[in-house]
VOLUM-631422 format. One record per residue (C-alpha): residue number from 1; residue in three letters; y, x, z. Coordinates in nm, 2 decimals, always signed. Last residue first. Layout:
BEGIN
+-----+---------+--------+--------+--------+
: num : residuo :      Y :      X :      Z :
+-----+---------+--------+--------+--------+
: NUM :     ALA :      Y :      X :      Z :
...
+-----+---------+--------+--------+--------+
This chain:
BEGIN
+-----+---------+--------+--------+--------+
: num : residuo :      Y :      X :      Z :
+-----+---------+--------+--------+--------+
: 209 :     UNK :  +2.85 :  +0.18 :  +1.48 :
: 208 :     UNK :  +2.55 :  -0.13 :  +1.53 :
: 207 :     UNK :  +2.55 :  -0.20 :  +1.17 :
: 206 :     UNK :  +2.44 :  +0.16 :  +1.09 :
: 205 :     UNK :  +2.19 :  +0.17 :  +1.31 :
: 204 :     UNK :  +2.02 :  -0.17 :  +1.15 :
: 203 :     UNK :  +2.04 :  -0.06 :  +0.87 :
: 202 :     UNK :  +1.92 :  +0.27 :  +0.93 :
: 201 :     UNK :  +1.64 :  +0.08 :  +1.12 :
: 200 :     UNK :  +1.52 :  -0.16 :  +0.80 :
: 199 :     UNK :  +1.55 :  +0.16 :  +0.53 :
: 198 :     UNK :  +1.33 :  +0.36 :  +0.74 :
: 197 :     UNK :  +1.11 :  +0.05 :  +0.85 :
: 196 :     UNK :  +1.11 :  -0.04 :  +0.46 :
: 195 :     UNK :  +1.00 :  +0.31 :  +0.31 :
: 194 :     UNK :  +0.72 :  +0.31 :  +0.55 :
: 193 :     UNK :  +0.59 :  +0.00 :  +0.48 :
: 192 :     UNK :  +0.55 :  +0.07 :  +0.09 :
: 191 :     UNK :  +0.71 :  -0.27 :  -0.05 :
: 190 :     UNK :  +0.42 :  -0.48 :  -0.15 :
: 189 :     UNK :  +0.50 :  -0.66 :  -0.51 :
: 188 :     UNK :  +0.29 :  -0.95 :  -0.67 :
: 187 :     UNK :  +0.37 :  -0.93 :  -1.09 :
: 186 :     UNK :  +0.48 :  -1.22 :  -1.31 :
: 185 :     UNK :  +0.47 :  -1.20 :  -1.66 :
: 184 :     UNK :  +0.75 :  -1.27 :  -1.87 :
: 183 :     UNK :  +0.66 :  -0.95 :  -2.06 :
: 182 :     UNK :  +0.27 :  -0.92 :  -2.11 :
: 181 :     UNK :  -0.04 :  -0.86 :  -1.85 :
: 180 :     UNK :  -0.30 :  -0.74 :  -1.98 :
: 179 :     UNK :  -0.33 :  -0.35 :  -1.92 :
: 178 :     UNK :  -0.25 :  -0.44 :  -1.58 :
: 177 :     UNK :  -0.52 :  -0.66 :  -1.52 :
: 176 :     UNK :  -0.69 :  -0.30 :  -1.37 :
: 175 :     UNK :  -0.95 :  -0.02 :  -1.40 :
: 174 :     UNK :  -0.88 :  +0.01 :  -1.78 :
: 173 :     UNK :  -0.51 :  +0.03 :  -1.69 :
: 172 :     UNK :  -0.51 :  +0.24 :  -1.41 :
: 171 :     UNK :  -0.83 :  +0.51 :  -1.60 :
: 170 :     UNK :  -0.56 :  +0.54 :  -1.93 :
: 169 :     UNK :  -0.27 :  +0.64 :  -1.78 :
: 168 :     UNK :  -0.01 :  +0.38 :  -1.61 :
: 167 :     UNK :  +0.39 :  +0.50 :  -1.54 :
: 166 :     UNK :  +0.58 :  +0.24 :  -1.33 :
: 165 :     UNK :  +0.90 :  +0.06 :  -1.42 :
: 164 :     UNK :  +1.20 :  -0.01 :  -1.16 :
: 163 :     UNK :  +1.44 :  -0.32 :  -1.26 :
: 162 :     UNK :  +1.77 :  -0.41 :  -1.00 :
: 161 :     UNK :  +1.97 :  -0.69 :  -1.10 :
: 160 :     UNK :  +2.34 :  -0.79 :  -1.06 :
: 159 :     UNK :  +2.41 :  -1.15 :  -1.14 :
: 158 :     UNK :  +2.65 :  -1.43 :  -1.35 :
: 157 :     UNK :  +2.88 :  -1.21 :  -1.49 :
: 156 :     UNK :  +2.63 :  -0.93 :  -1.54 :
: 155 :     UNK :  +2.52 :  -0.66 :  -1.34 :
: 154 :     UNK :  +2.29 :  -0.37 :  -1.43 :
: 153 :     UNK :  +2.07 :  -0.11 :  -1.16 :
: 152 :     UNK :  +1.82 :  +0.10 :  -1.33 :
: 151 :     UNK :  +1.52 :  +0.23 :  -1.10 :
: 150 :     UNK :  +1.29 :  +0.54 :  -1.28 :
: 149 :     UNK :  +0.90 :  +0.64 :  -1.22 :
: 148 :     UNK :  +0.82 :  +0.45 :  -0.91 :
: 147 :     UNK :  +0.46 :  +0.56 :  -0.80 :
: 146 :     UNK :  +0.22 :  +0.31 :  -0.78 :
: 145 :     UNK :  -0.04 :  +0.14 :  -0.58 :
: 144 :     UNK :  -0.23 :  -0.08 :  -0.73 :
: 143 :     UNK :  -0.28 :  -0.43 :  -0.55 :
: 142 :     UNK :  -0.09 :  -0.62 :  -0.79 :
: 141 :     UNK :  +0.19 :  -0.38 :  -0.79 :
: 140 :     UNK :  +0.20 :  -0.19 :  -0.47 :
: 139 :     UNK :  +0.49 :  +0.08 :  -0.44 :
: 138 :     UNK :  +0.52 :  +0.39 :  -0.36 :
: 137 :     UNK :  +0.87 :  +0.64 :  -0.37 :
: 136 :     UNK :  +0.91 :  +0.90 :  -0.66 :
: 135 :     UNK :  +1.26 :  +0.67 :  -0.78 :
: 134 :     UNK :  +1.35 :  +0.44 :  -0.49 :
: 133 :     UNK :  +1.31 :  +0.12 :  -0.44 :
: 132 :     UNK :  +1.36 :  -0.04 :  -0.09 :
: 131 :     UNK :  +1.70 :  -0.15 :  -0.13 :
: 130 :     UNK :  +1.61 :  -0.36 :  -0.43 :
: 129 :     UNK :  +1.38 :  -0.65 :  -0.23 :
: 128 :     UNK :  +1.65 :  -0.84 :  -0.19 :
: 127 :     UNK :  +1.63 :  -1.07 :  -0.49 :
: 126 :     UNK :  +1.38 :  -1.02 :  -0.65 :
: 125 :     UNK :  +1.29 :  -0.67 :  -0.87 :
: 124 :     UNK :  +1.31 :  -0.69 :  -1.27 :
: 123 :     UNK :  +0.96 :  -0.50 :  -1.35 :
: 122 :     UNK :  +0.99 :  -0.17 :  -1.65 :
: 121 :     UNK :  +0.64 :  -0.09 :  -1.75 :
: 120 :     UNK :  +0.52 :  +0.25 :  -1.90 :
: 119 :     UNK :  +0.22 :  +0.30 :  -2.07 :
: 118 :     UNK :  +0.05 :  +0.65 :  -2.16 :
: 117 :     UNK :  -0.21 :  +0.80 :  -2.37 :
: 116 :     UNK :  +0.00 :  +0.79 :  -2.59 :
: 115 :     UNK :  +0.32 :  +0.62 :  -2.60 :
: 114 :     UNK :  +0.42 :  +0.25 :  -2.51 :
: 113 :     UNK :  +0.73 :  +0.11 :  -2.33 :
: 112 :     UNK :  +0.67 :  -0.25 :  -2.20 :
: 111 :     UNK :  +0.96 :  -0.43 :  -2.10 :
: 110 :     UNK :  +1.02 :  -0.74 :  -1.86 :
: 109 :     UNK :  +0.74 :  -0.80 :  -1.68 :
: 108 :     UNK :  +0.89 :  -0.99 :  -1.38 :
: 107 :     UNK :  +0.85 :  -0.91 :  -1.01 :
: 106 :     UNK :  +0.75 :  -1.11 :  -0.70 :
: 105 :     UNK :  +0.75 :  -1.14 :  -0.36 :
: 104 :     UNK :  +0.67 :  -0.94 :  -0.02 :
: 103 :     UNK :  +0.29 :  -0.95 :  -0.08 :
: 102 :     UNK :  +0.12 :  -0.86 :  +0.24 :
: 101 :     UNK :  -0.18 :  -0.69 :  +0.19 :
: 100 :     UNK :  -0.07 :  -0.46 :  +0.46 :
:  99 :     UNK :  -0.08 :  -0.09 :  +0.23 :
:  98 :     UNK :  -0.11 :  +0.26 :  +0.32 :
:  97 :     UNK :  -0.08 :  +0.49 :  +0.01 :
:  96 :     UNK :  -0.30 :  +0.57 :  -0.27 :
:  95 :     UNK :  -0.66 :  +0.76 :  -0.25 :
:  94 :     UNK :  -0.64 :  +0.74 :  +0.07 :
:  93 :     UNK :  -1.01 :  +0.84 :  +0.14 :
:  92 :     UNK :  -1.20 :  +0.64 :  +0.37 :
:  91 :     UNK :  -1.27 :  +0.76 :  +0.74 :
:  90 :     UNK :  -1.22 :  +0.39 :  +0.94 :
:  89 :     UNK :  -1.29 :  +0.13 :  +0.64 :
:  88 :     UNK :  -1.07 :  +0.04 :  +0.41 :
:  87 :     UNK :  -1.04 :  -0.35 :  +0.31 :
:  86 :     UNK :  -1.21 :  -0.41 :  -0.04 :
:  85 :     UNK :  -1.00 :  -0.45 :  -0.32 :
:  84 :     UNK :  -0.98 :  -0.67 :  -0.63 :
:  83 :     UNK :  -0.73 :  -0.68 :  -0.89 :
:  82 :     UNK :  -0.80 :  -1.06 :  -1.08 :
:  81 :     UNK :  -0.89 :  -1.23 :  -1.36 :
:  80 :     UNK :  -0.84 :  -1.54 :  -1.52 :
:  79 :     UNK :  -1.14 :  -1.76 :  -1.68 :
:  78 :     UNK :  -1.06 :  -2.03 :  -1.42 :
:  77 :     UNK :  -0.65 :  -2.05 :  -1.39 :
:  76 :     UNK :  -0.45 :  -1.81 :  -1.17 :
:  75 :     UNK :  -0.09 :  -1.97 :  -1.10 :
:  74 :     UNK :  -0.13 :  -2.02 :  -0.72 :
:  73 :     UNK :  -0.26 :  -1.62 :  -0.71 :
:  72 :     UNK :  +0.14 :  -1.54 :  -0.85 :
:  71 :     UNK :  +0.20 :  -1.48 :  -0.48 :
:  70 :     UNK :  +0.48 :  -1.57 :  -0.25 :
:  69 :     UNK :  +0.46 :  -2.02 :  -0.26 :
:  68 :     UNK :  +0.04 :  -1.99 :  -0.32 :
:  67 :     UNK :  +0.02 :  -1.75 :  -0.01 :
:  66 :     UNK :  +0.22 :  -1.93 :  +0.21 :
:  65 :     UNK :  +0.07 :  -2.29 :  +0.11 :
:  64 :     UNK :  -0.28 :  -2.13 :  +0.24 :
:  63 :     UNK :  -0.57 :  -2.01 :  +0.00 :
:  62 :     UNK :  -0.88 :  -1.96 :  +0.12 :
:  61 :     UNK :  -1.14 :  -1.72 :  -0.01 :
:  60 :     UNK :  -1.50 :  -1.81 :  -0.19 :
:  59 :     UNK :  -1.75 :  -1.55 :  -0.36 :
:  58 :     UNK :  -2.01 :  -1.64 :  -0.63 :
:  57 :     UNK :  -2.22 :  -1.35 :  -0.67 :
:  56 :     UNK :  -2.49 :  -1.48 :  -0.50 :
:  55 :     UNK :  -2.31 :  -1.77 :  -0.24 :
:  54 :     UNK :  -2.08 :  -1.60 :  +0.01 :
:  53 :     UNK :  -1.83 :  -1.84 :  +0.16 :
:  52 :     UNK :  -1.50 :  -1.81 :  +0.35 :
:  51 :     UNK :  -1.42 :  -1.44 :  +0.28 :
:  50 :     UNK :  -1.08 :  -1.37 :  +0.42 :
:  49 :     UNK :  -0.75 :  -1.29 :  +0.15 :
:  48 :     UNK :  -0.48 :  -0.99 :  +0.18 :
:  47 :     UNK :  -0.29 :  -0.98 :  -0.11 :
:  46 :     UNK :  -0.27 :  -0.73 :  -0.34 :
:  45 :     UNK :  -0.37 :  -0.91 :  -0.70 :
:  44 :     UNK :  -0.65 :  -1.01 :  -0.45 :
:  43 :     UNK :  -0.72 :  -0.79 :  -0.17 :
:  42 :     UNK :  -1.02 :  -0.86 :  +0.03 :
:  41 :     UNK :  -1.09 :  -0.91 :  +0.41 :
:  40 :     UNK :  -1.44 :  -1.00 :  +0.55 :
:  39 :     UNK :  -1.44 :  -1.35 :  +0.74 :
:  38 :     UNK :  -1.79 :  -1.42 :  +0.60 :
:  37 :     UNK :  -1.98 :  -1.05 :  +0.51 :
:  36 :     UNK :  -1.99 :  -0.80 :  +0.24 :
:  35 :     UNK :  -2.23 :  -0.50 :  +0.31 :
:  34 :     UNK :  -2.26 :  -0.44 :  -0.09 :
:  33 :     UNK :  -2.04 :  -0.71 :  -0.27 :
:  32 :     UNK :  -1.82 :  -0.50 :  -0.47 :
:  31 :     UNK :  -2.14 :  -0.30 :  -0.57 :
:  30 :     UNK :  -2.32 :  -0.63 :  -0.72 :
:  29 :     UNK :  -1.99 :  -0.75 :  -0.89 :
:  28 :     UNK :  -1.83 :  -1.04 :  -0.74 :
:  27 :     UNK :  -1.77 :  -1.38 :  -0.90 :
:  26 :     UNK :  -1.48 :  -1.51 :  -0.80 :
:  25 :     UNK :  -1.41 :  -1.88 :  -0.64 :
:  24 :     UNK :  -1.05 :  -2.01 :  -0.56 :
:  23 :     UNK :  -0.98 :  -2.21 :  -0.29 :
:  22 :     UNK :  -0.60 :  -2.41 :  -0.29 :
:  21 :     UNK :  -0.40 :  -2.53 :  -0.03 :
:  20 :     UNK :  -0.03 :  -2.75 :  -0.07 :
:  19 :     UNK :  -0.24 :  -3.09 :  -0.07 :
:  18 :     UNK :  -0.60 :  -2.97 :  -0.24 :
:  17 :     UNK :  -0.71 :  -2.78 :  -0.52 :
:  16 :     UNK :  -1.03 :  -2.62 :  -0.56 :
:  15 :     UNK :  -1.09 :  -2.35 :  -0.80 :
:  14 :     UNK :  -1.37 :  -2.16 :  -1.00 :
:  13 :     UNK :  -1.46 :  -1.90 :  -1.16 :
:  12 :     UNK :  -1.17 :  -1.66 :  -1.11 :
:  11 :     UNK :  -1.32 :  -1.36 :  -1.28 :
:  10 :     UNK :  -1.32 :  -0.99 :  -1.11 :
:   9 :     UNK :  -1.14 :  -0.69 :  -1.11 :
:   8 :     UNK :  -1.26 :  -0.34 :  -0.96 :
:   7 :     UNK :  -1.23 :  -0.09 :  -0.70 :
:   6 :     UNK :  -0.81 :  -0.14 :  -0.70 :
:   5 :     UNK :  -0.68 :  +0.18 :  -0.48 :
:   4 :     UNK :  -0.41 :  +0.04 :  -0.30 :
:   3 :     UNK :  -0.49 :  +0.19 :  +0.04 :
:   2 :     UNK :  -0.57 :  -0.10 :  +0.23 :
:   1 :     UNK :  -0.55 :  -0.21 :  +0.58 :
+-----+---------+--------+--------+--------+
């Protein structure tokens, strides 16, 4: 489990490709890597990754054709960087909200709203994944957890789309890759679990009437 709380970001420093698999290698701050062991979990960009090798800083996780088809970790190049979080530990803080690692898909930067002190960023939602966004509810962008500050609904002739944005002081985006990333950019999404069993069983209610 994870509580969406990113303890740092770190730099892709190198990857190995291979037939639908990849391995990518970060270097590890000292304090991210304190009590680290093989087969240890660790969010990147929010998903849920296992140690596979631990060589000074130089850490290694496993990348399997899921993972590179539902997260945007297949299009991290060497020199990137990523959200990192360690897997909470029984009697942590949550800090953000209860989070799987499991990225659900992903969203597109479409619209960055500055003011001070403040940045807001509007995300156009996959197909799908609409009916569990709801403005005030949690959601996991790149690992963070978030709060959803608005959700605008538009349909065109050729599509309807659902964007939500997300309101980022100063401490999120010097903490995070947020603060980099740029419209056309794409984000990983985790849908807060609890809003998705609620939505998942009135459906499923509903349908039975």
């Amino acid at each position: 489990m994870f509580t969406g709380i990113i303890q740092g970001t770190a730099e892709v420093v190198a990857i190995q490709e291979a037939e639908a698999f990849r391995t990518h290698v970060v270097a590890m701050s000292d304090e991210l890597r304190e009590g680290l062991e093989i087969g240890a979990s660790v969010a990147h960009n929010g998903a849920c990754l296992t140690v596979t090798s631990i060589e000074g800083e130089r850490v290694s996780f496993d990348l399997m054709r899921e993972t590179l088809r539902v997260t945007n970790l297949g299009a991290v190049k060497v020199g990137d960087r990523v959200n990192l979080e360690r897997a909470a530990r029984f009697g942590d803080e949550i800090g953000g909200h209860a989070m799987s690692g499991h990225v659900m898909g992903m969203a597109e930067l479409v619209e960055i709203d500055e003011a001070p002190n403040n940045r807001r960023l509007w995300f156009r939602l996959p197909e799908g994944l609409d009916r569990f966004v709801f403005a005030k509810g949690y959601i996991g962008v790149d690992g963070a957890s978030l709060t959803i500050g608005a959700v605008r609904n538009a349909t065109s002739k050729e599509q309807s789309r659902t964007d939500f944005c997300v309101d980022l002081i100063p401490e999120t985006l010097a903490r995070t890759t947020l603060a980099e990333r740029c419209p056309g950019d794409r984000v990983n999404i985790e849908i807060d679990p609890q809003t998705q069993a609620i939505v998942e069983t009135v459906e499923r209610v509903l349908a039975n009437r």
